[in-house]
C-alpha positions as CSV (number, residue, x, y, z in Angstrom):
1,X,-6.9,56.5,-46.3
2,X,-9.5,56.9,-49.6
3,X,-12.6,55.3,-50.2
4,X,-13.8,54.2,-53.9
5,X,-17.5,53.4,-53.6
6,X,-18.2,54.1,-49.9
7,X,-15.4,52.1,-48.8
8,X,-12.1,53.1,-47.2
9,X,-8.6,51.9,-48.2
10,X,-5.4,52.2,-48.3
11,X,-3.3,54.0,-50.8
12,X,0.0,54.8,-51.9
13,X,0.2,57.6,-53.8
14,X,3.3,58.9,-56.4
15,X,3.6,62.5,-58.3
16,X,5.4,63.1,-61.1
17,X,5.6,65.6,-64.1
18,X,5.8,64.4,-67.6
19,X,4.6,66.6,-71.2
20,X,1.7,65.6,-73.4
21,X,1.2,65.6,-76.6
22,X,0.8,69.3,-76.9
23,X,4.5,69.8,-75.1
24,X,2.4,71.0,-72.1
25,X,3.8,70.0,-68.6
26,X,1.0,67.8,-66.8
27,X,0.9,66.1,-63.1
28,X,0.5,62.6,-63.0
29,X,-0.9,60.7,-59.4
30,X,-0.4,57.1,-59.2
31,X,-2.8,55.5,-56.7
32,X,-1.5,51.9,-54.8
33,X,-3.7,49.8,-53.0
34,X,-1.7,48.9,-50.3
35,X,-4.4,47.7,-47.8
36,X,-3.3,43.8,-47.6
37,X,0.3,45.1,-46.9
38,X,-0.7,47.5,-44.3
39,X,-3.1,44.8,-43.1
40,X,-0.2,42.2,-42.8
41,X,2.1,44.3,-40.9
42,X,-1.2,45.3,-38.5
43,X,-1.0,41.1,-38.3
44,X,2.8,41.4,-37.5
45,X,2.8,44.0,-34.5
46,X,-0.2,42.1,-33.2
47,X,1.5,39.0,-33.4
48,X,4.6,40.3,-31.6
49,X,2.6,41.7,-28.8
50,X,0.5,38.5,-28.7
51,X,4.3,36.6,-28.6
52,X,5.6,38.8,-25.8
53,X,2.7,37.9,-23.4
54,X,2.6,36.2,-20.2
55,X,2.6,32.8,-21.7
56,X,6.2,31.2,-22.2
57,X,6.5,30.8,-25.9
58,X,8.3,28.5,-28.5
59,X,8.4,28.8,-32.3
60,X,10.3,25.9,-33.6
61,X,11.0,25.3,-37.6
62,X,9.4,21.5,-39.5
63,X,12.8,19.8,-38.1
64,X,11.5,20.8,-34.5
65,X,14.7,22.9,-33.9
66,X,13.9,25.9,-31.9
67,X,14.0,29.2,-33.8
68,X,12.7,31.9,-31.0
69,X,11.5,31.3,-27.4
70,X,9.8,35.0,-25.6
71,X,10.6,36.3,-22.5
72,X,7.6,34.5,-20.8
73,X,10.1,31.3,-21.4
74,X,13.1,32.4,-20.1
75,X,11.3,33.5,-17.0
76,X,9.6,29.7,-16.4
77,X,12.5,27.6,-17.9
78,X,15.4,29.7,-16.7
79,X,16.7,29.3,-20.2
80,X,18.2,32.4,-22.0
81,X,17.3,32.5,-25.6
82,X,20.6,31.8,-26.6
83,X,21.5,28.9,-24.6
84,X,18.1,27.3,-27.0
85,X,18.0,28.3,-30.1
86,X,18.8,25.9,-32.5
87,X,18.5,22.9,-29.9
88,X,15.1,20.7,-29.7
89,X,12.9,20.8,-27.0
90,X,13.6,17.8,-25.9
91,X,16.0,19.2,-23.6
92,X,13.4,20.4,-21.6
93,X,12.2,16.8,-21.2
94,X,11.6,15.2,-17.3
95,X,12.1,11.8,-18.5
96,X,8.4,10.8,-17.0
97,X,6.7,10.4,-19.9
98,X,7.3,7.0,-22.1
99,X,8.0,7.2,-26.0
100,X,4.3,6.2,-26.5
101,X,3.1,9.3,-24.9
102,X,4.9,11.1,-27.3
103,X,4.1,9.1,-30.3
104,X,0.4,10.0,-29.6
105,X,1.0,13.1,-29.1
106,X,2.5,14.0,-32.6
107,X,-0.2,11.4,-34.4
108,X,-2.8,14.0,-32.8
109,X,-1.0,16.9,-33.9
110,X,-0.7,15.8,-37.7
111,X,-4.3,14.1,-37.8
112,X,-6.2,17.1,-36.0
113,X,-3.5,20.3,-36.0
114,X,-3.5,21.0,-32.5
115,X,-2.8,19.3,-29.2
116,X,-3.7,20.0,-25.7
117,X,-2.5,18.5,-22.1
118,X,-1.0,18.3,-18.8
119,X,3.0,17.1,-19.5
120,X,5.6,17.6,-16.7
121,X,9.1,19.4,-18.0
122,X,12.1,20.5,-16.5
123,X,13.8,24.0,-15.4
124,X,16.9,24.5,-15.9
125,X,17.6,24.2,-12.6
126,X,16.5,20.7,-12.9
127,X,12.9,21.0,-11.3
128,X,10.6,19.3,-12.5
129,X,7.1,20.8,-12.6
130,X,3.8,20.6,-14.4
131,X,2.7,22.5,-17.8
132,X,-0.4,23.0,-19.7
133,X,1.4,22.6,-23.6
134,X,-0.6,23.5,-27.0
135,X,0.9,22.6,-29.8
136,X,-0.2,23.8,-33.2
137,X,1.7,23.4,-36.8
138,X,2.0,26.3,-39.1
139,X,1.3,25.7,-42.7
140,X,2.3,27.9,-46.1
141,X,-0.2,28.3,-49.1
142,X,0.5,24.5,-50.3
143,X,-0.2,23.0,-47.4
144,X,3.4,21.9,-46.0
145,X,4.2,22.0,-42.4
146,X,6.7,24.9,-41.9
147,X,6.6,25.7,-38.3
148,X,5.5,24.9,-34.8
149,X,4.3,27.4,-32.3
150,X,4.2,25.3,-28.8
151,X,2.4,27.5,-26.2
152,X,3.8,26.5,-22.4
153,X,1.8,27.2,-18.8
154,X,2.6,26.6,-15.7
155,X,0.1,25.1,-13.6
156,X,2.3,24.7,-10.5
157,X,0.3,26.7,-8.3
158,X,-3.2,25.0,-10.3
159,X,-2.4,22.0,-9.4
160,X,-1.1,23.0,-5.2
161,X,-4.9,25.3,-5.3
162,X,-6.6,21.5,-6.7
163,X,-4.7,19.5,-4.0
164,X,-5.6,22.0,-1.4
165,X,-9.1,22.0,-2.3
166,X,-8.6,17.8,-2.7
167,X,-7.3,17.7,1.1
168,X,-10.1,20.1,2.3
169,X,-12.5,17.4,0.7
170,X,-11.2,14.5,2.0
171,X,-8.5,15.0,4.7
172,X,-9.6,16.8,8.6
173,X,-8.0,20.1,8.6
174,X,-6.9,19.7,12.4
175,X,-5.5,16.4,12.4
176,X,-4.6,15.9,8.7
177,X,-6.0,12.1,8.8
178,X,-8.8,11.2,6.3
179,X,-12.4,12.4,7.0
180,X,-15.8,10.3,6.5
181,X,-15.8,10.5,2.6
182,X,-11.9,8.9,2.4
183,X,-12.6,6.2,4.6
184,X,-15.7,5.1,3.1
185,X,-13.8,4.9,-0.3
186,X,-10.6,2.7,2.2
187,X,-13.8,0.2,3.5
188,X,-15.1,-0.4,0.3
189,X,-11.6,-1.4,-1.4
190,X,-10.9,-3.4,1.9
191,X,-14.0,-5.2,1.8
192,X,-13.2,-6.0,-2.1
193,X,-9.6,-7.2,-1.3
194,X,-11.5,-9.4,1.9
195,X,-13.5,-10.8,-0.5
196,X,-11.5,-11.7,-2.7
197,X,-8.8,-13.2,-0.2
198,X,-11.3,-14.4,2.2
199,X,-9.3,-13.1,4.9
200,X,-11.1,-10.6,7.7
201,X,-10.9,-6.8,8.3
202,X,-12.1,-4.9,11.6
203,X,-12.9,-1.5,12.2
204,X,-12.1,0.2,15.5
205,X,-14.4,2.9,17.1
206,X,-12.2,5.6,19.3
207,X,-14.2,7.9,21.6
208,X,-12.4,10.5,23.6
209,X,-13.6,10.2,27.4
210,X,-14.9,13.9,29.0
211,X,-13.1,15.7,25.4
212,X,-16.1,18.0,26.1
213,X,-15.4,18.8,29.8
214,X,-11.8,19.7,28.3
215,X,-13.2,22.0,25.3
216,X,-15.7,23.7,28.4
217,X,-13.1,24.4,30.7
218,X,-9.4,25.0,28.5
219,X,-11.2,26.0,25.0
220,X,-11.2,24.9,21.6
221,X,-6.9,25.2,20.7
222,X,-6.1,23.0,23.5
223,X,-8.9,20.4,22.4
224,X,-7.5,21.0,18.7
225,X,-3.6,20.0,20.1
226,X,-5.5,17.5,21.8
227,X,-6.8,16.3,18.6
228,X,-3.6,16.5,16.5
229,X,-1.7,15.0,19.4
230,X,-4.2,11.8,19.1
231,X,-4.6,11.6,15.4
232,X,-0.2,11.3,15.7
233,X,-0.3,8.5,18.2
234,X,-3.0,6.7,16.5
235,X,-0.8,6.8,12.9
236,X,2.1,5.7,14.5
237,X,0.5,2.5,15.8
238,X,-1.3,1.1,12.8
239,X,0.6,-0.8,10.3
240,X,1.1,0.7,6.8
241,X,-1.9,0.2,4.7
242,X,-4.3,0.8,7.3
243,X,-6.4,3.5,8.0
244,X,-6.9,6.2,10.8
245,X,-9.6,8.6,10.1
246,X,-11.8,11.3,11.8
247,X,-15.4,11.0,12.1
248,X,-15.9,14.6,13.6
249,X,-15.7,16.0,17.3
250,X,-13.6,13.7,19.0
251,X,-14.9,10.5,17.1
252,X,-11.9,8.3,15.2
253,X,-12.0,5.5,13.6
254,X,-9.0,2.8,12.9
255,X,-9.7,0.8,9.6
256,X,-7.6,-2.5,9.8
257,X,-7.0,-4.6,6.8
258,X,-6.0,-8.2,5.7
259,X,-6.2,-9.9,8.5
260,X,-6.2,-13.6,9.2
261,X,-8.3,-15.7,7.9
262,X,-9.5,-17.4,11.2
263,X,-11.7,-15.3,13.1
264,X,-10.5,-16.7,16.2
265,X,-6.9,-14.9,14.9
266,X,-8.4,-11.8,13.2
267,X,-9.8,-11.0,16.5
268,X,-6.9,-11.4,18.3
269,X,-4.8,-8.9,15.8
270,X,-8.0,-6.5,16.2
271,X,-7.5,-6.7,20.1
272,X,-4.1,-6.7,20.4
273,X,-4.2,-3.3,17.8
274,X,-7.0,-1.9,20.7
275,X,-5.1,-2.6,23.5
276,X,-2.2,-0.3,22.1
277,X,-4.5,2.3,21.1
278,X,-6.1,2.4,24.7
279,X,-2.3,2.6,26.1
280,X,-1.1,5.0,23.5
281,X,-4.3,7.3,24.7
282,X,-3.5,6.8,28.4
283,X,0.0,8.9,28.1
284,X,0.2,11.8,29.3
285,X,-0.3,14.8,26.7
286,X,1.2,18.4,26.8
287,X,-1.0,20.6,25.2
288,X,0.7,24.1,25.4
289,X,1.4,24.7,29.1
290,X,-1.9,22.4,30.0
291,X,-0.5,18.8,31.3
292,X,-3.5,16.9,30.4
293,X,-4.2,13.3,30.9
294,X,-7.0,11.4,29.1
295,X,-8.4,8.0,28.4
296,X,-10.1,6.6,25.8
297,X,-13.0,4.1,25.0
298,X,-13.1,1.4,22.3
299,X,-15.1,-0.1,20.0
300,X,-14.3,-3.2,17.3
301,X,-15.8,-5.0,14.7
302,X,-15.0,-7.8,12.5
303,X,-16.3,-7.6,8.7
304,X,-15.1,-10.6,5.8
305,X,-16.2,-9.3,1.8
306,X,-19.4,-7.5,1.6
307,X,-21.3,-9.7,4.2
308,X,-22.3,-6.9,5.9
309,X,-22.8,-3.1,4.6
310,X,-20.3,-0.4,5.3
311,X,-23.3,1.3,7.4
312,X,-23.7,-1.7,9.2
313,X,-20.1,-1.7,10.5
314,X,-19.5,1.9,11.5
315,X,-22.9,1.0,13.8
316,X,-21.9,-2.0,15.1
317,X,-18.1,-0.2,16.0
318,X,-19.9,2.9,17.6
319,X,-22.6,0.7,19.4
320,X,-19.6,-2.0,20.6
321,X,-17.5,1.7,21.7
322,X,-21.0,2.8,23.6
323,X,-20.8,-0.7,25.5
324,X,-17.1,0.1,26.4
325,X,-18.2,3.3,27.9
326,X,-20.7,1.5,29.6
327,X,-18.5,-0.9,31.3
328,X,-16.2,1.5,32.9
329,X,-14.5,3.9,29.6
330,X,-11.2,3.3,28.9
331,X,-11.5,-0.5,27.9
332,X,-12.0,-2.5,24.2
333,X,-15.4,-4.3,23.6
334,X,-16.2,-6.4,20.7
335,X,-19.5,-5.9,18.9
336,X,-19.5,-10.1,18.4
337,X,-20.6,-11.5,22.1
338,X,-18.0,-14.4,20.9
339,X,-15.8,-12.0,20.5
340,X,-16.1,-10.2,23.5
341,X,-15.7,-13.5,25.7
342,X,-12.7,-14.1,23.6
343,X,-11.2,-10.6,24.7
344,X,-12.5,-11.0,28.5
345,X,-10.8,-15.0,28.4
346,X,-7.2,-13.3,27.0
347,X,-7.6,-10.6,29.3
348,X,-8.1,-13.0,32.4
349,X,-5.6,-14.8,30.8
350,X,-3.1,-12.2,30.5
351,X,-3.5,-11.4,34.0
352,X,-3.5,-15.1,35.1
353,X,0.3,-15.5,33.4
354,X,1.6,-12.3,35.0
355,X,1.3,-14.3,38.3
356,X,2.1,-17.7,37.2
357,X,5.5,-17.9,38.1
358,X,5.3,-15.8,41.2
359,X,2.5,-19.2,42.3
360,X,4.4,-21.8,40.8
361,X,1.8,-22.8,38.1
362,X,4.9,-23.5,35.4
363,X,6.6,-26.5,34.8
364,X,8.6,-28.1,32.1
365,X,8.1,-31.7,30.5
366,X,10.8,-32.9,28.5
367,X,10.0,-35.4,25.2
368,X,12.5,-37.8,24.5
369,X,14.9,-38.1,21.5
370,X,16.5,-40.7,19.7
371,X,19.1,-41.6,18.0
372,X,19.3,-43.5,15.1
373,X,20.6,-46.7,16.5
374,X,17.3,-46.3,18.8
375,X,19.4,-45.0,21.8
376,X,18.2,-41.9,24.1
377,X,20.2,-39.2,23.3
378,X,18.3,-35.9,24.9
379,X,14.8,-34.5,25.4
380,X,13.3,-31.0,24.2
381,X,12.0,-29.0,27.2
382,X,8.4,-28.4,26.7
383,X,6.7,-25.6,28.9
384,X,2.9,-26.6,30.8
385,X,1.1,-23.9,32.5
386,X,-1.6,-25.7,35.3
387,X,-3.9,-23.1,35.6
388,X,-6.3,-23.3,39.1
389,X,-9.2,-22.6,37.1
390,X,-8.9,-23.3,33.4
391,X,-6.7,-26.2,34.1
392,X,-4.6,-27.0,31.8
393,X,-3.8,-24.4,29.0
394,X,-2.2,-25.2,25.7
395,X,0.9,-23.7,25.0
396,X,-0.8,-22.4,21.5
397,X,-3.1,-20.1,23.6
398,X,-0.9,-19.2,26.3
399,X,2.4,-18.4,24.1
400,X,1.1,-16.2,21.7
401,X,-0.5,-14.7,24.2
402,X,2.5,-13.8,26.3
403,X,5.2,-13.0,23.2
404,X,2.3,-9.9,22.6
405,X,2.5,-8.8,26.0
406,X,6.0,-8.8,26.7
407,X,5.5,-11.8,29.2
408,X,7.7,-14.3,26.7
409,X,10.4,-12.7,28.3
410,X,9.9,-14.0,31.6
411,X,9.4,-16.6,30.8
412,X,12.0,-17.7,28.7
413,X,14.1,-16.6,31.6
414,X,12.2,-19.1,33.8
415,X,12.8,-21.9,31.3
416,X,16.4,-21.5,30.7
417,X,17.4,-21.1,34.8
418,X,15.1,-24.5,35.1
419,X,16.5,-26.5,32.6
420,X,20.1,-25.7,33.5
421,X,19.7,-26.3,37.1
422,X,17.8,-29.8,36.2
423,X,21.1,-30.3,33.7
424,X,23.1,-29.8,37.2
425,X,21.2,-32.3,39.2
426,X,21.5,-35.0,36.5
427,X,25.1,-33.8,35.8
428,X,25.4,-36.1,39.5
429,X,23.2,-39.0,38.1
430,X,24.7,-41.6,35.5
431,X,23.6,-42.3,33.0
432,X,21.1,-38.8,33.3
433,X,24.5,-37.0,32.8
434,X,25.6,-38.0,28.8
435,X,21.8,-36.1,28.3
436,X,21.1,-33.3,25.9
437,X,18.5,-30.8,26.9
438,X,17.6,-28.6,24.0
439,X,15.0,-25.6,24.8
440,X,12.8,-23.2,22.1
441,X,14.0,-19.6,22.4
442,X,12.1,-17.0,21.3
443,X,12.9,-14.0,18.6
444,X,11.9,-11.5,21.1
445,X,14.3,-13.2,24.0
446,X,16.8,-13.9,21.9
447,X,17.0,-10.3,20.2
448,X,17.6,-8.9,23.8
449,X,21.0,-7.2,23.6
450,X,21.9,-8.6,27.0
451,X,20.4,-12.4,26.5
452,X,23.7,-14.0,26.0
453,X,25.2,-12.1,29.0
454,X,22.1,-13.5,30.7
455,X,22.5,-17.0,29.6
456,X,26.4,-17.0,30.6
457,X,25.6,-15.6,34.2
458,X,22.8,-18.6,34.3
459,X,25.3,-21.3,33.4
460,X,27.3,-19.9,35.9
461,X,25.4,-19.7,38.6
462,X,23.7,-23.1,37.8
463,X,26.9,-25.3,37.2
464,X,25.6,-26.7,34.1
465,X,27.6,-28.0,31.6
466,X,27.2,-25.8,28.4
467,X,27.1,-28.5,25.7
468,X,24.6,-30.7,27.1
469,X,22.1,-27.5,26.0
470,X,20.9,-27.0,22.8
471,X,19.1,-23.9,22.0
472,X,16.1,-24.3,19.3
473,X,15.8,-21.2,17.1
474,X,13.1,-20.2,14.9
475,X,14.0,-19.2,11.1
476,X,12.2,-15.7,12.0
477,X,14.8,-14.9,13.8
478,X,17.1,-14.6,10.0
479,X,15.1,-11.4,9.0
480,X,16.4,-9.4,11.5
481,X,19.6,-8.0,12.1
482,X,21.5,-11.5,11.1
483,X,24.8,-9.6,11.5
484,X,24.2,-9.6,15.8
485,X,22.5,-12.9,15.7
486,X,25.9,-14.5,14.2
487,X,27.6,-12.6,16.8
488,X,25.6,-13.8,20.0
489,X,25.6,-17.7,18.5
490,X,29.1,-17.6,17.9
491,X,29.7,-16.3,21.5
492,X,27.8,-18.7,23.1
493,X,28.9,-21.6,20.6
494,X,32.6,-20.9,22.0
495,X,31.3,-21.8,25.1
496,X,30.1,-25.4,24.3
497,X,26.4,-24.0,23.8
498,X,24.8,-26.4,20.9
499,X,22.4,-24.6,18.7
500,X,19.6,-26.2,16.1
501,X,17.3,-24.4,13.5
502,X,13.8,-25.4,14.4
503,X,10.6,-25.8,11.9
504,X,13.3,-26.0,9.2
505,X,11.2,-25.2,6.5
506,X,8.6,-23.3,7.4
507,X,9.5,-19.6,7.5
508,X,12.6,-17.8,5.6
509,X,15.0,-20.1,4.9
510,X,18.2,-18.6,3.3
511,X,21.0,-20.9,2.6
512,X,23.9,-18.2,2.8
513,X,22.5,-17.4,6.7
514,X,22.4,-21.0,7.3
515,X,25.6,-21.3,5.7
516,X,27.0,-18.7,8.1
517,X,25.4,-19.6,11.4
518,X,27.9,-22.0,13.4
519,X,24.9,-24.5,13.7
520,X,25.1,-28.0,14.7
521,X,22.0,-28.9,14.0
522,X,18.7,-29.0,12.0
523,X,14.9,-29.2,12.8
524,X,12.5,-30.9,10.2
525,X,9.0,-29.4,11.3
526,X,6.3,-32.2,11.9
527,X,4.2,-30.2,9.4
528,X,6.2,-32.4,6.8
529,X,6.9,-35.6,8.8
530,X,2.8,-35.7,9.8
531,X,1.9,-36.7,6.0
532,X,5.5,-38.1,4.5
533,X,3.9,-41.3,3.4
534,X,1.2,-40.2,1.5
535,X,2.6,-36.8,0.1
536,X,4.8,-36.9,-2.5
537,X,5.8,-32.9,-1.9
538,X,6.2,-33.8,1.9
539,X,8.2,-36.4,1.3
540,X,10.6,-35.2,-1.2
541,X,10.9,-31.4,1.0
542,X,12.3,-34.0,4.0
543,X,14.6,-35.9,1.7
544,X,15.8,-33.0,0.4
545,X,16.3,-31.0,3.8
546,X,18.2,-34.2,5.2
547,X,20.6,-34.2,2.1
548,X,21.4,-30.0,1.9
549,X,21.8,-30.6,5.9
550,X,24.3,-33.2,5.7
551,X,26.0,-31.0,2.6
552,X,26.6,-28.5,5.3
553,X,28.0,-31.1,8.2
554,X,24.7,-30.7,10.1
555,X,22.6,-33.1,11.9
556,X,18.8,-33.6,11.2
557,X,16.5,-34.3,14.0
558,X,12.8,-35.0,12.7
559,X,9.7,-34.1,15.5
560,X,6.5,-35.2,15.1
561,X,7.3,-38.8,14.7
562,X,4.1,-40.6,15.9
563,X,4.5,-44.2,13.8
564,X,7.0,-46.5,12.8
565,X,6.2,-46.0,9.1
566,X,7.2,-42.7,9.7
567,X,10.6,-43.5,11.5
568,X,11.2,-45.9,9.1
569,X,10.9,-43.7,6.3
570,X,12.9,-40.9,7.8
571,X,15.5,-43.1,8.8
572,X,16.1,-44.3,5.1
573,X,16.2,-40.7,3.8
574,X,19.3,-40.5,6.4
575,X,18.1,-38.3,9.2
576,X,19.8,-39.0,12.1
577,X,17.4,-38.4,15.5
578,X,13.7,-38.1,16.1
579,X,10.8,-37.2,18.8
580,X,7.2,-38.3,19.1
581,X,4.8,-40.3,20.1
582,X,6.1,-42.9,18.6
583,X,9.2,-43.2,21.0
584,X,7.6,-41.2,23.8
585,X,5.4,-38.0,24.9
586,X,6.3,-35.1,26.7
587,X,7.1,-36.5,30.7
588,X,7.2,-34.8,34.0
589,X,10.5,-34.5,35.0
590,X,10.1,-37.4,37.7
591,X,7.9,-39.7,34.9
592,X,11.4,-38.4,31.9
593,X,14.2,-39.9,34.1
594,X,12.2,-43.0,35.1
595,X,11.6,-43.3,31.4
596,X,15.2,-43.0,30.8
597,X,16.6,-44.9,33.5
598,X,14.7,-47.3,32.3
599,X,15.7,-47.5,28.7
C-alpha cells in the first residue's frame, strides 16, 4: 500500500531494465492503481460470506431460472443444489396463494425494486410452512434487469411463539376455553348477527358449588383437573358455534347463539341447554385418585340485537346464577321473572308427565277421515293429557316437552298398545271393523333399534290386524340413517303395516327417499290446506303434491279441512281423503264409534 498526497492506495508495481540514450542500463518501476480491483474482490469475499449465512438463499437469472441456492436453502427446503439449478422456483410453490397474489407481487418488485412478506412454500418433503421472502432485482450499468437474489426465512417457530402468546391472551391456560377478552369479542358478533336476524341469544352463568372447600382441603392440581374436566363436559354439550368460556376461579360462562325467534322458544332451548349442563356437572369426576362429586348452579339470560349492553347481560346471568344458589344450588334460574315461571311450569310439567300414565291422565281421541265419495274410511289417533290441575294441556306444550326429556318414548309405547287393543275390540264390531287407525310416530321412537321388534310383539299380544294401522311419519325422520329406516318400514310393511308421510311439505322432502320408501300414502300438511283459496303458492304446492303423489301410486289424504270450499277444492285437484272440522273433530273413543255407527 502507497499513498500519493496523504492518501493510501493500492499499487501494482513492475521492474524492468532497459538502456538510455547514453547506452547506460537504467531501472524502470511501473506503478498500477489497482485499488477498485482490490476493492471489488474485498466486495466478492464479503459477498460470499454474506451468501453462506444462516438465511436460505436464491440467486436466479432475468428468466427466473435458478442459478445458485446456499447451504442455508438446502437445510430449509431439503433441496440439494443440484436437484434446483436451472428449474424456477415455482416448484417450491404450496398452491395457497392465487395468481393475483403473485401478479402483485412482481408489479411491486419492478415499480419499487424490492418486495417483502409472509408467503407459505413447500419442503421437499411436501410440508408446507411459512417464510418471510425479500425479493430484490439486480441491475448492470444500463439499467436492465440481470438477476434476482430472493432471500427465504422461516418463521415456523415466529409464528408457533405469536400463537402461543395469542392463546395466553385470549384462551384459559388450565381449561384451554376462551377467557373474558374472547367472549366479549363472541357477544358482540352474536348480538350483531341477533340483530340482524331478529332471532334471540342467551348467556348462561355456571358457578361451581363449594370449588373452594375442594381447593382448601385437596389443593390447587385437583381443583385444576376439576377445572379441565368441567371446561370438557361443558364443550361437548353446546352445539357448534357456541361459546364456553372461563370467567376466572371457577366462574364459566356458556354463550348460546341463534336461537328462536319467539322468546317463549328461545327460552325453552336456553333451559333445555341448562338442564344438561346441570346433569353433565352432577357426574361423578375422577380427579387423580380423588372420586369427587360436585354440583353446579345456573344462571340464564335472554338478549335480542344490542337491546341491552354486553355488561348488562353478564350481570343479569351472575345475578340470575346467585338466585339459583339461593334456592337450593344445583338448579337453573332465569334472570326474566317470565321466564323463570316458564322454567318452574315445564319443570312441574315434566314431573306431572313422568306420572301420567302410571294415574291414567292419557287418553286417545280419534278424528275421522273421509273418503272421497264422503264415506268413513279411518280416524288419526290424537293423544289428550287431563291434567288434575292445569286441566287440559295442549299437545304443543306437552309433546315438545316430553321428545326433550326422553318421555316421548313412553309414550309412544302407550299410544301404539292402546290403539291396537281398541283395533281388537272393534275388530268384533261391524261395521267398526273395515276401520283404519293411523297413529303419529316420533323420530326419536321410531329410530329405536328395537321399535319394530316392539311393534310386532304389540300386534301380537293385542290381536290386531296389522293393515288396519297406519303409521304417520314425519319427513325428519329422511335425514337420518334412511338406509335402516327403509329397512324397519319394509319389515313392518310385509306384515300388512300401512305407512303415510305426514306434513308432506314441510321439512326435507327428497323424491329419491320417497321414491324408495314402500309408502302407501301421503299427508298434505294443513299449513297449505288452511289458506288454499286465497293463496296462489298454497294452492298450486297442494295441486302439485297431489299430482307427483299419484305419479308414484300414492294416496293423498289432506288434514286441516275445516270448510267445504276447502274440500271442494281439494277434491278437484284429485286428493283422495280428508280430516277436519269440516267432517268432524277429534272424539272420545265412546263419542268416535257413535259418530261412526251413525254415519
Amino acid at each position: 500500500m502507497l499513498k500519493f498526497d496523504g492518501q493510501p492506495f493500492w499499487a501494482h508495481l513492475e521492474t524492468a531494465t532497459a538502456q538510455d540514450a547514453d547506452g547506460a542500463t537504467v531501472l524502470r518501476i511501473v506503478i498500477s492503481d489497482i485499488t477498485e480491483r482490490k476493492r471489488a474482490d474485498a466486495d466478492l469475499r464479503i459477498a460470499a460470506v454474506a451468501f453462506e449465512s444462516q438465511h436460505s438463499m436464491m440467486v436466479t437469472n432475468a428468466h427466473h431460472l435458478i442459478l445458485r441456492v446456499n447451504r442455508a436453502f438446502t437445510e430449509v427446503t431439503g433441496y440439494a443444489a443440484e436437484e434446483v439449478i436451472g428449474k424456477t422456483p415455482g416448484m417450491l410453490s404450496s398452491g395457497l396463494h392465487d395468481a393475483h397474489f403473485f401478479r402483485t407481487m412482481w408489479k411491486t418488485i419492478h415499480s419499487t425494486g424490492i418486495w417483502q412478506g409472509e408467503i407459505f412454500d413447500r419442503r421437499k418433503s411436501g410440508e408446507v410452512y411459512p417464510t418471510w421472502l425479500t425479493i430484490s432485482p439486480v441491475r448492470d450499468g444500463a439499467g436492465t434487469v440481470t438477476h434476482y437474489v430472493a432471500t427465504h426465512f422461516d418463521i415456523t417457530e415466529r409464528k408457533k411463539a405469536d400463537r402461543k402468546i395469542a392463546e395466553m391472551a385470549f384462551f384459559d391456560i388450565v381449561t384451554g376455553v376462551p377467557k373474558r377478552a374472547l367472549l366479549l369479542d363472541h357477544m358482540k358478533q352474536a348480538m350483531t348477527v341477533s340483530e340482524r336476524n331478529k332471532t334471540f341469544g342467551a348467556v348462561l352463568f355456571i358457578d361451581l358449588d363449594h370449588f373452594k372447600t375442594l381447593n382448601d382441603t385437596l389443593g390447587h392440581d385437583p381443583g385444576d383437573r376439576l377445572l379441565k374436566a368441567v371446561a370438557q363436559r361443558l364443550v361437548a354439550g353446546i352445539r357448534e358455534g357456541d361459546t364456553v368460556a372461563r370467567l376466572g376461579g371457577d366462574e364459566f360462562v356458556i354463550l348460546l347463539e341463534n336461537l328462536s325467534a319467539n322468546i317463549d322458544e328461545a327460552a325453552t332451548q336456553t333451559e333445555v341447554v341448562g338442564e344438561k349442563v346441570l346433569a353433565a356437572l352432577a357426574r361423578p369426576y375422577l380427579l387423580g385418585a380423588v372420586d369427587h362429586r360436585g354440583t353446579a348452579s345456573v344462571g340464564a339470560t335472554l338478549f335480542r340485537g344490542h337491546e341491552t349492553s354486553i355488561d348488562n347481560i353478564l350481570k343479569q346471568a351472575d345475578m340470575a346464577m346467585y338466585k339459583a344458589k339461593e334456592a337450593g344450588r344445583t338448579r337453573l334460574h332465569f334472570f326474566d321473572p317470565a321466564m323463570q315461571i316458564l322454567v318452574l311450569r315445564r319443570a312441574e310439567l315434566e314431573a306431572s308427565l313422568r306420572g301420567a300414565l302410571r294415574e291414567s291422565q292419557l287418553e286417545l281421541h280419534y278424528q275421522p277421515q273421509f273418503a272421497g265419495d264422503g264415506k268413513l274410511i279411518g280416524s288419526e289417533a290424537l293423544l289428550r293429557w287431563r291434567h288434575p290441575v292445569h286441566g287440559t294441556v295442549a299437545p304443543a306444550e306437552f309433546i315438545p316437552l316430553a321428545e326433550q326429556t326422553g318421555l316421548i318414548l313412553a309414550l309412544g309405547d302407550w299410544v301404539l298398545e292402546n290403539v291396537c287393543s281398541q283395533l281388537a275390540k272393534w275388530a268384533e264390531r261391524p261395521p267398526l271393523d273395515r276401520l283404519a287407525v293411523a297413529v303419529n310416530v316420533s323420530a326419536r321412537q321410531f329410530r329405536e333399534a328395537d321399535f319394530a321388534d316392539k311393534l310386532l310383539a304389540i300386534l301380537g299380544a293385542t290381536g290386531a290386524n296389522p293393515k288396519r294401522l297406519t303409521l304417520e311419519l314425519t319427513e325428519s325422520l329422511l335425514v337420518h340413517d334412511v338406509d335402516d329406516l327403509i329397512e324397519k318400514v319394509s319389515r313392518l310393511k310385509a306384515r300388512g303395516v300401512g305407512f303415510a308421510l305426514d306434513d308432506f311439505g314441510t321439512g326435507y322432502s327428497s323424491l329419491s327417499y320417497l321414491k324408495r320408501l314402500p309408502l302407501d300414502q301421503v299427508k298434505i300438511d294443513q299449513s297449505f290446506v288452511r289458506d288454499v283459496l286465497d293463496d296462489s303458492t298454497d294452492a298450486a304446492i297442494a295441486r302439485g303434491i297431489v299430482a307427483l303423489a299419484h305419479s308414484l301410486e300414492l294416496e293423498v289424504i289432506a288434514e286441516g279441512v275445516d270448510s267445504e270450499a276447502q274440500r271442494d277444492f281439494l277434491a278437484s285437484a284429485g286428493c283422495d281423503a280428508y280430516q277436519g272440522y269440516f267432517f268432524s273433530q277429534a272424539l272420545p273413543v265412546d263419542d268416535f264409534e257413535a259418530f261412526a255407527l251413525r254415519g
